[in-house]
N, C-alpha and C positions, 0 to 999 in steps of 0.2 A: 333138616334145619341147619343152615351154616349162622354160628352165635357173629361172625365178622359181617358177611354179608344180610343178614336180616337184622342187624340193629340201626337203628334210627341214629344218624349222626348231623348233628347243627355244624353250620358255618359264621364263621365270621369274616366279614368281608369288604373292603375299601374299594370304590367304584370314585371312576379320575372321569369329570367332565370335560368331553372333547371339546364342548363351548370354551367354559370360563375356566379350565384346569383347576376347577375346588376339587374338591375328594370330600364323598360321603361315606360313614361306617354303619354296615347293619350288621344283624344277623337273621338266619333262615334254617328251617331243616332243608330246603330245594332251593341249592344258588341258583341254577340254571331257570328257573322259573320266577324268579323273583329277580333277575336280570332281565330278562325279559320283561318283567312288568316296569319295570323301571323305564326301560327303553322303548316302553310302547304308552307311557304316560299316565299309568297307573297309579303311581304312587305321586300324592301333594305335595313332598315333599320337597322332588326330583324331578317332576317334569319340565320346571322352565328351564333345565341346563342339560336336557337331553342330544345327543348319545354320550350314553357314559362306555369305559372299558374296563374291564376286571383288572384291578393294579395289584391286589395281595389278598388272598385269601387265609384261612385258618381250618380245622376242624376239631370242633371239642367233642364231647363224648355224649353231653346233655345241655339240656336250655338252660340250665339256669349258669353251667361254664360257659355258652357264647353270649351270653348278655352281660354277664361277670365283665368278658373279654371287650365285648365291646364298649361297654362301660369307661376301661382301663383308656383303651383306645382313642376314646375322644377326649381324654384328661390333656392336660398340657405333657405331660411324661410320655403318656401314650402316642401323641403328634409326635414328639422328640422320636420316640424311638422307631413310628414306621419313615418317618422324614432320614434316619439315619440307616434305615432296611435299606430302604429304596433310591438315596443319593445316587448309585453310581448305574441306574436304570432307568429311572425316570428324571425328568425337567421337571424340578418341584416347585410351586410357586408358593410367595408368602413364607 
């Protein structure tokens, strides 16, 4: 039993629509699976501005830190600060 590799870790994570360049914030314990649903129209939220691309992720240690985080994240503070992350990477709109 490895305590790094068999603990459960959440993500927090900004998804940039290739349509309309919004950006969505979740969180998940499987990015890679929950990108996928996104981009296969799964989610209500997200499907009319499908394909999305992974712009920033996070990983916190438990759900109730990436929901915390995401939380933060969609605050007006939280836009400030991944808008000031990601300035010299991405074309941010809005």
């Amino acid at each position: 039993m490895n305590p790094v590799r068999d603990r459960i870790m959440f993500y927090t994570y900004i998804l940039q629509s290739l349509k309309s360049k919004r950006f969505y914030t979740g969180y998940t314990a499987n990015l890679q699976k929950r990108i996928e649903e996104h981009d296969s129209k799964k989610s209500v939220y997200t499907k009319v501005r499908v394909p999305y691309k992974l712009v920033y992720y996070e990983v916190c240690c438990d759900k109730d830190d990436a929901r915390s985080r995401e939380l933060y994240l969609k605050s007006g503070t939280g836009k400030r600060y991944i808008k000031n992350r990601l300035k010299r990477f991405l074309p941010l709109t809005g």
